[in-house]
C-alpha positions in Angstrom: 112.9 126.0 76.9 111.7 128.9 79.2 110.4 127.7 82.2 107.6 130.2 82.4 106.6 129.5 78.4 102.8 128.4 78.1 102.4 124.7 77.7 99.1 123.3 77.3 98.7 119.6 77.9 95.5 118.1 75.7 94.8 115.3 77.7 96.2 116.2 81.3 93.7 114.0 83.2 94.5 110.6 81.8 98.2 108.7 82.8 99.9 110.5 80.2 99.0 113.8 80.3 99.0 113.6 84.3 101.9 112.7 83.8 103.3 114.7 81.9 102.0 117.4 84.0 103.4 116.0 87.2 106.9 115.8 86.0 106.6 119.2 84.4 105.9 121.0 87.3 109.0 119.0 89.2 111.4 120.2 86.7 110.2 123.6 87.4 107.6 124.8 84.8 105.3 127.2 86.0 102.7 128.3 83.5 100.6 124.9 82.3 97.4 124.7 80.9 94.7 122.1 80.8 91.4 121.6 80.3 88.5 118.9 81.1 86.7 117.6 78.6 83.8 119.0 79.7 85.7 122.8 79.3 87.0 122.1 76.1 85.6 119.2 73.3 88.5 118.7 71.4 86.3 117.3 68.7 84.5 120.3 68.1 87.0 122.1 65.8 84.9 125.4 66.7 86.0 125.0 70.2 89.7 124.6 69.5 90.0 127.7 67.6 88.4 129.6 70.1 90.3 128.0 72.7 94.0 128.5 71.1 93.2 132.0 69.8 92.1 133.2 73.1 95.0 131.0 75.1 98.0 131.5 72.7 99.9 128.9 74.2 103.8 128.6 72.8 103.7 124.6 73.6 101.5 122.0 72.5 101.7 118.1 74.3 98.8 115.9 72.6 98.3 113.6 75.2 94.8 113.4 73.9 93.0 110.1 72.7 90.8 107.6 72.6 92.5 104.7 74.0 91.7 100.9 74.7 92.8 97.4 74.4 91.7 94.4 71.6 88.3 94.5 72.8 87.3 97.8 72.7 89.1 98.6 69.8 87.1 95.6 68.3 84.1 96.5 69.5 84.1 100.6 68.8 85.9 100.8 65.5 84.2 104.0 64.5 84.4 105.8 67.5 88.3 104.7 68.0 89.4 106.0 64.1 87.1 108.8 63.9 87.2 110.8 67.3 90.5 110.3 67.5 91.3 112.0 63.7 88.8 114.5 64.9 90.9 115.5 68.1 94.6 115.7 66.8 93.2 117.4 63.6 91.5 120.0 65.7 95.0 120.5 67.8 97.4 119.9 65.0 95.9 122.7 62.8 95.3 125.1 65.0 98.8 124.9 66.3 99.6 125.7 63.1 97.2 128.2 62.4 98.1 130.3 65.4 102.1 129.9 65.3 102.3 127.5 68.6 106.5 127.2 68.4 106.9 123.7 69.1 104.5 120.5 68.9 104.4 117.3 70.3 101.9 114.4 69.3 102.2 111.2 70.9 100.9 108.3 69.6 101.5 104.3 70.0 104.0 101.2 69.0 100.6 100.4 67.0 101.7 102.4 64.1 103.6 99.6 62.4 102.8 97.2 60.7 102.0 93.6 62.1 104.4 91.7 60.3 107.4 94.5 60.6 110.9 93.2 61.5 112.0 93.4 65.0 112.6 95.5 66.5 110.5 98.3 65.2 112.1 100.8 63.7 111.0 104.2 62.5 111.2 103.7 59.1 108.9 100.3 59.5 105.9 102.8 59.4 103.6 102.4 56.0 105.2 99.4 54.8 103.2 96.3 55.3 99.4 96.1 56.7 98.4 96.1 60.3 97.0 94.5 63.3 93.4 93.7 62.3 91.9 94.4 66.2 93.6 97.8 66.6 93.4 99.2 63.3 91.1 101.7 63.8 93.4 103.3 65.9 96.7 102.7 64.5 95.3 104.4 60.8 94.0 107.6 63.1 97.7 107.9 64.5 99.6 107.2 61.3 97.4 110.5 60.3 98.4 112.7 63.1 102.3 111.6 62.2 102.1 112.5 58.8 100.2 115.9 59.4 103.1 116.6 62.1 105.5 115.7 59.2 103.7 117.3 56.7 104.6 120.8 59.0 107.7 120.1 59.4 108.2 119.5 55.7 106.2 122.4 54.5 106.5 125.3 57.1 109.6 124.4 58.7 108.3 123.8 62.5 109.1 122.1 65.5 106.3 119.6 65.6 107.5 116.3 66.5 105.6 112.7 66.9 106.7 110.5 69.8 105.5 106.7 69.5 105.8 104.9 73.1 106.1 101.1 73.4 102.8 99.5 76.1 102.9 102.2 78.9 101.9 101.6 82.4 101.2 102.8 85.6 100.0 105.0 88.5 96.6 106.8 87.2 96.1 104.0 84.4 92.9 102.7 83.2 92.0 99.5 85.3 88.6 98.1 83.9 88.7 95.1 82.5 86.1 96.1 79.5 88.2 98.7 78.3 91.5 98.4 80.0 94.8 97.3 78.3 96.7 94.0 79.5 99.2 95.3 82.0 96.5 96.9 85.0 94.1 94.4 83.1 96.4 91.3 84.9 97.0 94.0 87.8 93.2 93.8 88.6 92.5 90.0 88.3 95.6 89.0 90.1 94.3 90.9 92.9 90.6 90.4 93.6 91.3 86.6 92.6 93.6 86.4 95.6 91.2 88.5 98.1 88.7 85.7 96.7 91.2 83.0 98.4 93.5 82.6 95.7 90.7 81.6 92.9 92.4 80.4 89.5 92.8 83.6 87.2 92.0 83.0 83.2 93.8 85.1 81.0 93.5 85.8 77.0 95.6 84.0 74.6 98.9 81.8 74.7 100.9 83.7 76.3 103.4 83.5 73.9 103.8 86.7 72.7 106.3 89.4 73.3 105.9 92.7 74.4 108.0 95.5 75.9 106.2 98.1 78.6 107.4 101.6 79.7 106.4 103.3 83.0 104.6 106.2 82.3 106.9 108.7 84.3 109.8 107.7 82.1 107.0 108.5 78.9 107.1 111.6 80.5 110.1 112.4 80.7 111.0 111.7 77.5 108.0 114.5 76.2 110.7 117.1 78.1 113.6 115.8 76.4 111.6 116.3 73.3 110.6 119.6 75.1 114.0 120.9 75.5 116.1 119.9 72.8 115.4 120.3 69.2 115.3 116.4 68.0 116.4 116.6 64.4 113.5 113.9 62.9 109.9 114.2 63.0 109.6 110.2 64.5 110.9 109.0 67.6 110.3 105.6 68.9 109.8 105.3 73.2 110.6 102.6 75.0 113.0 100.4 77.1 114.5 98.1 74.0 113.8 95.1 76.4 110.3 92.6 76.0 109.0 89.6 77.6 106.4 86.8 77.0 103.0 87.8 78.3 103.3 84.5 80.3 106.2 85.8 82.2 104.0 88.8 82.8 101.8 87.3 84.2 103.9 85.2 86.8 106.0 88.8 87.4 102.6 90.4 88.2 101.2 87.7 89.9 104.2 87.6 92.4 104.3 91.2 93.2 100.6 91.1 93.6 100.7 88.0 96.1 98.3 85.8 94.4 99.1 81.8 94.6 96.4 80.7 92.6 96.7 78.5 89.3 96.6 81.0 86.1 94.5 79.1 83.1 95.4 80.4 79.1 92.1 80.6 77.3 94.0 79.9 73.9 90.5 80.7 72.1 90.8 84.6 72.9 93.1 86.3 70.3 96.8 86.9 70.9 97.1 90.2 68.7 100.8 90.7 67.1 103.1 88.4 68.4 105.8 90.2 69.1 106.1 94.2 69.6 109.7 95.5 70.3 110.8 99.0 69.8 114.2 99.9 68.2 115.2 103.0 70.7 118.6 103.6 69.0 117.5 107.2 67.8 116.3 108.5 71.2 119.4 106.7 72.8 121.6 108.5 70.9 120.2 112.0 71.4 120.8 111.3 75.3 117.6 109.9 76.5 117.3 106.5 78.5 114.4 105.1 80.9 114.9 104.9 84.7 111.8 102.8 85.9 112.2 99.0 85.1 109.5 96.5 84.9 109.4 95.2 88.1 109.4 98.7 90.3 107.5 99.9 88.0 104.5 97.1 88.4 105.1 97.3 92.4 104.5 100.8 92.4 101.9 100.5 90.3 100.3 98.1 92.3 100.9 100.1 95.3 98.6 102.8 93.7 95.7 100.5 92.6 96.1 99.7 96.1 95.6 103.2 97.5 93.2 104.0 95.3 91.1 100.6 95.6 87.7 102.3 96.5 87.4 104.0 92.8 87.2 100.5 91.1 84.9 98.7 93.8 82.0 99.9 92.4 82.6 98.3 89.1 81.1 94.4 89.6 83.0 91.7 87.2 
């Protein structure tokens, strides 16, 4: 890939698409393109047209979505199916329409169904039902596969789907309404132990199993898909290695500092109960993650930490 090819990043302001963006410009890319949402409202399918016609870029990265955890997927169903189908629609097609050489969409472990053996593997997706909370979601990105497929199939392009595994880390989303259970636990850990070490309640068991990626090693693996022509149009992202959310929480809770007692509320859903990713096909093409689990929650603690001012203001 040509360093100085145009690469537009939809999405460049949240963790992924920062990024993304970060780790671009380290490897020595020099002609990126974003846009705030205010620029550009990538559900206005006016706007994208007018936006790729005028921009040409040779690169697409949809980093673009409406994201959230169990309870605002729960509680914003419409919003969470429908503005995301509107945004990789408007992207996908017009990539399409104005010969943009090589697309990638990124979507979420969410994809498959709830039941699916573990690990997950690629061809898991479509073959049982889903996760009732985040289904609204997971449909909208089963959509955006298939239309990448569907180009791949029919025209012949380089559009590829990428499906991480729970990502985490500096930049990410840490309000307990809408955040997802990683900074979630980050957040409560910390302000109960600036409150003297008050007892932290968390949703669920605990029991079940998930598997995180930092999201610099996300990133890298969009410029693996960048650089090298990756022969299928699914690729699942992630470390191949989960944990209970209980042991989580104790992992968190140490690198955080608190001492307090942590109470299950066992009346609050669990969601799937386990969520591994088979990694086998991006393992074999050559790509492995760097960051594990522990680094990865210190330094993202370290940046909650530096950036503690921007979530004062938010009461619980």
């Amino acid at each position: 890939m040509n360093k100085e090819a145009k690469i537009y990043i939809a999405g460049h302001r949240g963790m992924v698409g920062g990024a993304v963006w970060r780790i671009l410009e380290q490897e020595g890319y020099t002609n990126l393109i974003g846009k705030r949402s205010a620029e550009l409202d990538l559900r206005s399918q006016q706007d994208v047209e007018a936006f790729f016609k005028e921009e040409k870029p040779e690169v697409v990265i949809d980093a673009a979505a409406r994201v959230g955890g169990i309870l605002a997927n729960n509680d914003y169903p419409y919003q969470f199916i429908m503005e995301n189908m509107q945004i990789q629609n408007n992207l996908i097609d017009a990539a399409n329409k104005y010969d943009v050489q090589k697309f990638i969409f990124l979507g979420s472990s969410c994809i498959y169904p709830k039941f699916a053996p573990q690990p997950l593997k690629e061809e898991h997706l479509l073959t049982d039902s889903l996760e009732p909370t985040n289904e609204w979601y997971a449909i909208a990105k089963i959509t955006g596969v298939k239309a990448c497929q569907a180009i791949r199939k029919q025209y012949g392009k380089d559009f590829v789907s990428l499906m991480p595994t729970n990502l985490y880390g500096t930049h990410d989303n840490f309000d307990l309404k809408t955040s997802h259970v990683l900074p979630a636990m980050i957040r409560k850990f910390h302000e109960a132990k600036e409150n003297g070490h008050t007892p932290v309640t968390l949703w669920g068991s605990g029991t079940p199993m998930r598997e995180f990626l930092f999201v610099d090693d996300m990133a890298r693996s969009v410029i693996f898909a960048l650089e090298n022509v990756l022969p299928e149009y699914l690729y699942n992202v992630g470390t191949g290695v989960d944990l209970t959310i209980k042991e989580l929480a104790e992992t968190i809770q140490k690198a955080v500092g608190h001492t307090g007692e942590i109470i299950w509320d066992s009346s609050k859903p669990d969601g799937t109960p386990r969520k591994l990713m088979d990694i086998s096909k991006m393992h074999a093409l050559g790509w492995k993650h760097q960051v594990e689990l522990q680094e990865g929650i210190e330094k993202t603690y370290q940046w909650f930490l530096e950036n503690i001012e921007n979530f004062k203001e938010v009461k619980l």
